[in-house]
C-alpha positions as CSV (number, residue, x, y, z in Angstrom):
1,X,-108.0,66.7,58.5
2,X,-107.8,64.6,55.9
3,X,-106.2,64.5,52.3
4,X,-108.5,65.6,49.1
5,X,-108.5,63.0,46.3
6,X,-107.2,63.6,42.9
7,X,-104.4,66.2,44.3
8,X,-101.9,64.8,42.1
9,X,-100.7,62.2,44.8
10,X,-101.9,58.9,46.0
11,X,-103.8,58.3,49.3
12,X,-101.3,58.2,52.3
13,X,-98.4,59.7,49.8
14,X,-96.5,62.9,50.3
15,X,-97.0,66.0,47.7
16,X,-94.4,67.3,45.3
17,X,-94.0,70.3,47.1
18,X,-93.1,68.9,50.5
19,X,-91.2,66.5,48.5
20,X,-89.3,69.4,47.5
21,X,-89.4,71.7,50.5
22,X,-87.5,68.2,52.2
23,X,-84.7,68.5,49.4
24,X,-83.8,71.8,49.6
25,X,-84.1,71.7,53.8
26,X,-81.5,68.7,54.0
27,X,-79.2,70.5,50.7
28,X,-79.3,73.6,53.7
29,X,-78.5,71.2,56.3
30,X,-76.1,69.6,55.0
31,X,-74.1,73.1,54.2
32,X,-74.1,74.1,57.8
33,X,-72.2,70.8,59.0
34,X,-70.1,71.3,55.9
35,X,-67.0,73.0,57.1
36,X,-65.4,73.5,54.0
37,X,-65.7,73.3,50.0
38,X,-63.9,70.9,47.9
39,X,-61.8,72.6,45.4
40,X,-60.0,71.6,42.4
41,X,-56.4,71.3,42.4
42,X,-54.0,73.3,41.1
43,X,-51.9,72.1,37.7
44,X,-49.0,71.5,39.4
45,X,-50.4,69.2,42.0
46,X,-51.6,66.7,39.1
47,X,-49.1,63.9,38.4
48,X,-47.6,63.7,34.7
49,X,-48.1,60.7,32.6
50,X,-45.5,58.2,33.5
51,X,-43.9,60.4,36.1
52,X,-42.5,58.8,38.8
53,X,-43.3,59.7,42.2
54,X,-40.4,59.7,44.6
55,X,-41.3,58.7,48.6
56,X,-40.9,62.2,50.5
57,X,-41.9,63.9,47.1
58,X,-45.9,63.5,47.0
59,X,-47.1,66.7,45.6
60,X,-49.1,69.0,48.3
61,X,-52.1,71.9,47.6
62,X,-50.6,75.3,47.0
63,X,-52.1,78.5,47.4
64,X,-52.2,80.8,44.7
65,X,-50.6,84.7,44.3
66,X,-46.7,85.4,46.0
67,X,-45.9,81.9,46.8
68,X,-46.4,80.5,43.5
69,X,-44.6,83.1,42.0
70,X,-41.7,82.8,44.6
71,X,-41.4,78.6,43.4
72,X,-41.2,80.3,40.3
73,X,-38.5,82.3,41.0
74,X,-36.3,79.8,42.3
75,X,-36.8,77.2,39.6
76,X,-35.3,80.1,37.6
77,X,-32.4,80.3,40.1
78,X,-31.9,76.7,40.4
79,X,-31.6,76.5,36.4
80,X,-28.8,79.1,36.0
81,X,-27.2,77.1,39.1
82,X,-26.7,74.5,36.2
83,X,-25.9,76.7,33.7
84,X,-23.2,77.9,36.1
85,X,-21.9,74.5,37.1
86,X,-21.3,74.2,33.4
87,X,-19.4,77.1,33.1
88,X,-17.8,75.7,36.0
89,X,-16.4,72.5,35.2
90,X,-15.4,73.4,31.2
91,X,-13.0,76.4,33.1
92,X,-11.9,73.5,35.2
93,X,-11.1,71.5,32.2
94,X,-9.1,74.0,30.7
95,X,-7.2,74.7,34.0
96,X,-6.5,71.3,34.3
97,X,-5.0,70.8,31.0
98,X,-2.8,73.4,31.6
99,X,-1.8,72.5,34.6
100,X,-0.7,69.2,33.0
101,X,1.9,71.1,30.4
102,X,3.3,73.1,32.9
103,X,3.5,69.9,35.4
104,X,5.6,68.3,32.3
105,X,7.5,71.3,32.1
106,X,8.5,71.3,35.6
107,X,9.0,67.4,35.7
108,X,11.3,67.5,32.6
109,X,13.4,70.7,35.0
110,X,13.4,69.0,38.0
111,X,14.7,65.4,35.7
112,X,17.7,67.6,34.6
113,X,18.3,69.4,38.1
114,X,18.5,65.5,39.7
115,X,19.9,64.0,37.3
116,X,17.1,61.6,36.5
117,X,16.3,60.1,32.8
118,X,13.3,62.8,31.4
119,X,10.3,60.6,31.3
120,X,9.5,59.1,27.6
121,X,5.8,60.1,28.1
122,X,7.4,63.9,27.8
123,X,9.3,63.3,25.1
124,X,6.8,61.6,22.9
125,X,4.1,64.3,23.7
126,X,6.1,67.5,22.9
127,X,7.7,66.4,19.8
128,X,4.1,65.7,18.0
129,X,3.6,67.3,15.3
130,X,7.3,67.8,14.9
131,X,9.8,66.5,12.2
132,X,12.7,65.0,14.3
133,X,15.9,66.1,13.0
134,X,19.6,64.8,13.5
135,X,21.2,68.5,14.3
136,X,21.3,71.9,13.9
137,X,24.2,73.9,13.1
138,X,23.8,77.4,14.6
139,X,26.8,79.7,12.4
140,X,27.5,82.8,14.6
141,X,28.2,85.5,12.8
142,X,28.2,89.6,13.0
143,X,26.7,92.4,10.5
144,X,30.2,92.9,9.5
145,X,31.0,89.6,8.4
146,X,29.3,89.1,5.1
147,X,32.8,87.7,3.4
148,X,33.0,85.4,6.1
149,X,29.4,84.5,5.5
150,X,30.5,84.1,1.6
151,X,33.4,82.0,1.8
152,X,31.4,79.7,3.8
153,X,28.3,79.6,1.5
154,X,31.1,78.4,-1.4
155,X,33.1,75.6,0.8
156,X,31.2,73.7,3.3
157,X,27.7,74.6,3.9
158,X,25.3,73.5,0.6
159,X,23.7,75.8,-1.1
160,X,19.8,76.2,-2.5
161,X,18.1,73.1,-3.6
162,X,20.8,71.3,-1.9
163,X,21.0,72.8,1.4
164,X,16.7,71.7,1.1
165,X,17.4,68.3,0.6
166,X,20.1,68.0,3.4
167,X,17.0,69.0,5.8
168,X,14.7,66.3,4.5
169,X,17.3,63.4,3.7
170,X,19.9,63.9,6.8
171,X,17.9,66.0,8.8
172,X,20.6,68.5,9.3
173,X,19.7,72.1,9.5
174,X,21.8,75.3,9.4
175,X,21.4,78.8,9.6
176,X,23.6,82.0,10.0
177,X,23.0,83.0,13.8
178,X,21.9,87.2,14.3
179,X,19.9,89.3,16.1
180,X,19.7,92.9,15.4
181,X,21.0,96.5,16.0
182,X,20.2,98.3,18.7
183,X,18.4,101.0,16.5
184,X,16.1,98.3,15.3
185,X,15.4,98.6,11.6
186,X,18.4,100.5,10.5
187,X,20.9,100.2,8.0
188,X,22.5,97.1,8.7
189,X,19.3,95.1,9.9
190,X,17.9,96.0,6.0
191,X,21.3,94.6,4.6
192,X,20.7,91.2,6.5
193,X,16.9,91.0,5.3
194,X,18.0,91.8,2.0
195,X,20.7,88.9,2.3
196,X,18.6,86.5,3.7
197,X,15.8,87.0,1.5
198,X,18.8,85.7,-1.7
199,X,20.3,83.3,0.0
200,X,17.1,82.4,2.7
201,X,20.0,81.1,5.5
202,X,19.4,83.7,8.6
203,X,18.0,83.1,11.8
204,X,17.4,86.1,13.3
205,X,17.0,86.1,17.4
206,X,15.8,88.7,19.6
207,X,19.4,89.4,21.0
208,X,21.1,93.3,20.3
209,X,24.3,92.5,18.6
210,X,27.8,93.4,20.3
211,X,30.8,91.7,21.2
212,X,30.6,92.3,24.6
213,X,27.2,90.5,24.4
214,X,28.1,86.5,23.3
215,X,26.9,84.8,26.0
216,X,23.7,86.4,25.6
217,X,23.4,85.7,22.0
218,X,24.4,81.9,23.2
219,X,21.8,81.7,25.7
220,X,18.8,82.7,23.1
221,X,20.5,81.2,20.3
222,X,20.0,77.6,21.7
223,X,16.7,78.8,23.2
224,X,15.4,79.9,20.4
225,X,16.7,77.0,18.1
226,X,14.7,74.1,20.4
227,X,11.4,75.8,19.9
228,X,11.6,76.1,16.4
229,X,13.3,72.6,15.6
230,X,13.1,69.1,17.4
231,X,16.8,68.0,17.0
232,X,18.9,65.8,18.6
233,X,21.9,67.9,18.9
234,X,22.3,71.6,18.4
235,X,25.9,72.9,17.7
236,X,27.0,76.4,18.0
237,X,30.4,77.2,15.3
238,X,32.0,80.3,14.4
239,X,32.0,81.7,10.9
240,X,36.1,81.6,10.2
241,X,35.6,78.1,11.0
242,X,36.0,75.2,8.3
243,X,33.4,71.9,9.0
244,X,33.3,68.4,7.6
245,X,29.7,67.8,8.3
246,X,29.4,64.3,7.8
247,X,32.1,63.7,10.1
248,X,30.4,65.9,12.8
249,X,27.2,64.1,12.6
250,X,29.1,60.6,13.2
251,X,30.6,61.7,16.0
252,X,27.8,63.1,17.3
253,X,25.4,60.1,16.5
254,X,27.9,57.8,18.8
255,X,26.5,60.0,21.7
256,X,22.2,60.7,20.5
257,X,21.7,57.6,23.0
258,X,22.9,59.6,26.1
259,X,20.3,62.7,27.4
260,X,22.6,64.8,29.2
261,X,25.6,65.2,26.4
262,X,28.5,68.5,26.1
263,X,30.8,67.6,23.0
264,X,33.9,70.0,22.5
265,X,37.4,70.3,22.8
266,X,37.5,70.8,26.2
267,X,40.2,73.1,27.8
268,X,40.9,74.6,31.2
269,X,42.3,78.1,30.5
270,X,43.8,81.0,32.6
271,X,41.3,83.6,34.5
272,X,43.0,86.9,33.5
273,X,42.4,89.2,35.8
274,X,44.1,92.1,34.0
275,X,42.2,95.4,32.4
276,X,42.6,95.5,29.1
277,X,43.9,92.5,28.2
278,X,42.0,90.1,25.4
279,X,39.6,87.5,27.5
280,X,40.0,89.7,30.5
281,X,37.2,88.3,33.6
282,X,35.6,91.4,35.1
283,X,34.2,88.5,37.4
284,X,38.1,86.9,38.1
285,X,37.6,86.9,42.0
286,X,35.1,84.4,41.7
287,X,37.0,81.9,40.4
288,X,39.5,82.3,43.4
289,X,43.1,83.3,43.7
290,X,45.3,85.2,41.1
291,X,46.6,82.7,38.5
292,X,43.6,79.8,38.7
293,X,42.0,78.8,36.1
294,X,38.5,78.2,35.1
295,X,36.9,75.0,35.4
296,X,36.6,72.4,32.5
297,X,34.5,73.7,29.4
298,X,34.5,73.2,25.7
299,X,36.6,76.4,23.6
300,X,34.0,78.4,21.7
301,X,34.7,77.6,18.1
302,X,32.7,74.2,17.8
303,X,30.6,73.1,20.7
304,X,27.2,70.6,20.7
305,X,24.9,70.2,23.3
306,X,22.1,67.1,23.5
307,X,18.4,68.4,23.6
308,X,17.8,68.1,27.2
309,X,20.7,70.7,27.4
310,X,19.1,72.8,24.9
311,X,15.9,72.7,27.0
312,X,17.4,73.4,30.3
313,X,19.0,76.4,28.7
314,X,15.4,77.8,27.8
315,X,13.3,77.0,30.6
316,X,16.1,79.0,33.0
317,X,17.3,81.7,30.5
318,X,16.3,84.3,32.4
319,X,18.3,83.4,35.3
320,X,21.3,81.7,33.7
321,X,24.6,83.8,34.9
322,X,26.7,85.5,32.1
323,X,30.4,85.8,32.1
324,X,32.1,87.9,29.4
325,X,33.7,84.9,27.8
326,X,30.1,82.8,25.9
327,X,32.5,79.5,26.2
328,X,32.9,79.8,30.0
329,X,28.9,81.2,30.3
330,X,28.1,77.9,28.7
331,X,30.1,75.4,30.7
332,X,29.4,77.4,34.0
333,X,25.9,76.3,33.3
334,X,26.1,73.2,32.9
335,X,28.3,72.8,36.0
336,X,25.9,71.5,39.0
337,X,24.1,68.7,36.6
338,X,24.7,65.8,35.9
339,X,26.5,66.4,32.5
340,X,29.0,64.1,30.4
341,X,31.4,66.4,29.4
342,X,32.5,64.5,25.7
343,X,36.2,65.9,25.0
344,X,36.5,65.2,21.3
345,X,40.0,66.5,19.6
346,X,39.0,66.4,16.3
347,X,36.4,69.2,16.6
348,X,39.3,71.5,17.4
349,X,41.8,70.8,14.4
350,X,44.5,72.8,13.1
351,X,44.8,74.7,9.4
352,X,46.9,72.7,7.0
353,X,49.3,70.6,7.2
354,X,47.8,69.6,10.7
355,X,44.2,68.8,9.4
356,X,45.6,67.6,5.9
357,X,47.7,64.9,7.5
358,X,45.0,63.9,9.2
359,X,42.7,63.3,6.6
360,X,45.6,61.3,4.3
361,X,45.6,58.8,7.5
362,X,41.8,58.5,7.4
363,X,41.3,60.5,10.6
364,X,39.0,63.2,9.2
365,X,38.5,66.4,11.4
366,X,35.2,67.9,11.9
367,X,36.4,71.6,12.4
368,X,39.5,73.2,12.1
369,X,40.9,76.6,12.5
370,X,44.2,78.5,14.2
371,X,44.6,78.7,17.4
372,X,46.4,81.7,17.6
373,X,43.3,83.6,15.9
374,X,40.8,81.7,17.5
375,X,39.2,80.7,14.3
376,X,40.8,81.0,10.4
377,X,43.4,83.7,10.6
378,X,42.3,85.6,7.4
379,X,39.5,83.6,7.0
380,X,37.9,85.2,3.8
381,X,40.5,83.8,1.7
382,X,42.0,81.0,3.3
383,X,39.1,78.7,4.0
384,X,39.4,78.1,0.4
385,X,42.6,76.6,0.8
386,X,41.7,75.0,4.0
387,X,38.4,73.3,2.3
388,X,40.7,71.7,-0.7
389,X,43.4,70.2,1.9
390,X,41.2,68.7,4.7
391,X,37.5,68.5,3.3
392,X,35.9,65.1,3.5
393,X,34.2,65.1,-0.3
394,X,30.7,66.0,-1.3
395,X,30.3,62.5,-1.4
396,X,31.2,61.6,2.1
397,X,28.2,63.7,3.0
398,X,25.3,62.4,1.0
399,X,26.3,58.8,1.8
400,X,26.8,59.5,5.4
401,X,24.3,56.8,7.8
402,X,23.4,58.8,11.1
């Protein structure tokens, strides 16, 4: 058979259609040895820009539907991980930075228990922010005893504008020490508001008044005064008691070096073990025998304590043991640490002539009062006289160097 001329093809060549028949056959061909289709991969197997690709990391084909949605799912889970961690470690922050006051807390305890110096980085840190002050001068005083509170106001303790400036210039501060009734809010706690809000000299503790109750009232006194003022020494006097100021903060400045300081006129008296009797020890059987007497401790109408006693006092308040007597409460505390006991005889003076003697041989007294009354016998009235004899001048004050 042969090939017709002029079929569109030249002689010996092969037509278009089986041209085209062989195409299609070997496209066919090729599909059945073909055991699979190339696809297109998915988004997230193409590399970023600039992305680097970790070894062990390649990205890998992924089918589409439940899986994808599952990597989903945990790219969520892995993000609120971090958001978690976050939270995480700003809480630990905050426990840790409390956990560092209370650890300075402890430290400056533990430095009194042992008797160790309390470390400087303590000191520095919690007075920040804080004026430093030479002393404060805590007056203990009762509802009852607004004349007392008078006669002082007009003899030793500055008034107004000048009470202000012996804060700022000496750095002494004092107040009228009281707490409040036990009807909160009655009759006499509106008297001392209205008082204090004249003469602006009060500072009022959380303690229920009551004679019965002066340790107590010691015990928050001296806590309360170190958190509200960053003083050297704090001083607790009566109110029928007459004080040369400037010649209480010398005496006391010869000690501000020393941590662990308790200034007084200290006395060993009698435990009476007698009902009924003024002073009487409900806990006498403590103290030993019939007829002992208590151990060493300052007499209640003048005492000063250094700050780290203050301190001590209001980090264990609430398990520091009371006796009836405040003076003996007070030196019972400070009896297992390692306290200087500073036994100073011209904090415990006597009324005139004693006092006035004193002062014409240049030995000034810083308090003075009867013995026999514990404090000024008649007080109201006789300060006056007391404060003429034996007071050190208005001058000795303002140009007293602490």
């Amino acid at each position: 058979m042969s090939w017709r001329r002029g079929g569109g093809a030249a002689d010996g060549g092969v037509s278009r259609r089986w041209a085209f028949l062989l195409c299609v056959g070997s496209f066919c061909l090729g599909l059945l040895f073909t055991n699979r289709m190339w696809t297109l991969p998915e988004a997230s197997e193409i590399a970023k820009p600039n992305e680097k690709v970790e070894e062990g990391n390649m990205p890998v084909a992924t089918e589409c539907g439940p899986k994808k949605v599952q990597e989903q799912q945990i790219y969520k889970d892995i993000l609120h991980a971090q958001d978690t961690h976050h939270d995480e470690q700003t809480l630990d922050k905050t426990i840790a930075s409390l956990e560092t006051e209370l650890s300075a807390v402890r430290s400056l305890q533990e430095s009194l228990l042992n008797g160790s110096p309390v470390a400087e980085e303590f000191k520095i840190s919690e007075s920040i922010g804080r004026r430093k002050y030479r002393m404060v001068i805590g007056i203990n005083t009762a509802f009852s005893s607004r004349k007392r509170r008078d006669s002082i106001r007009y003899t030793w303790m500055p008034q107004g504008e000048k009470r202000k400036k012996l804060e700022e210039e000496k750095g002494i501060i004092i107040r009228f020490v009281i707490g409040h009734s036990a009807i909160s809010g009655g009759i006499v706690d509106r008297a001392i508001e209205a008082e204090d809000r004249k003469h602006q000299d009060f500072m009022r503790i959380d303690h229920v008044e009551g004679y019965l109750a002066l340790s107590g009232k010691t015990k928050t006194y001296f806590a309360t005064a170190v958190s509200l003022w960053d003083a050297d020494f704090y001083v607790k006097v009566d109110d029928d008691v007459h004080v040369n100021i400037a010649t209480l903060g010398q005496i006391l400045s010869h000690h501000a070096m020393k941590p662990r300081v308790y200034i007084g006129c200290m006395k060993s008296g009698p435990v009476l073990s007698e009902k009924g009797v003024r002073y009487y020890e409900p806990e006498h059987w403590k103290f030993g025998e019939s007829g002992n007497k208590y151990f060493r401790h300052a007499t209640g109408q003048l005492y000063a304590i250094s700050k780290d006693l203050a301190t001590y006092i209001s980090i264990n308040k609430h398990i520091l043991h009371k006796y009836i007597n405040e003076d003996v409460s007070l030196g019972s505390w400070f009896i297992g640490l390692d306290v200087e006991h500073i036994d100073d005889k011209r904090l415990c003076c006597g009324t005139p002539p004693d006092c006035e003697w004193k002062a014409q041989a240049g030995n000034i007294c810083a308090a003075s009062f009867d013995w026999r009354c514990s404090g000024i016998c008649n007080s109201e009235g006789r300060i006056w006289e007391v404060h003429n004899k034996c007071a050190e001048g208005e001058k000795a004050l303002w140009n007293a160097t602490f």
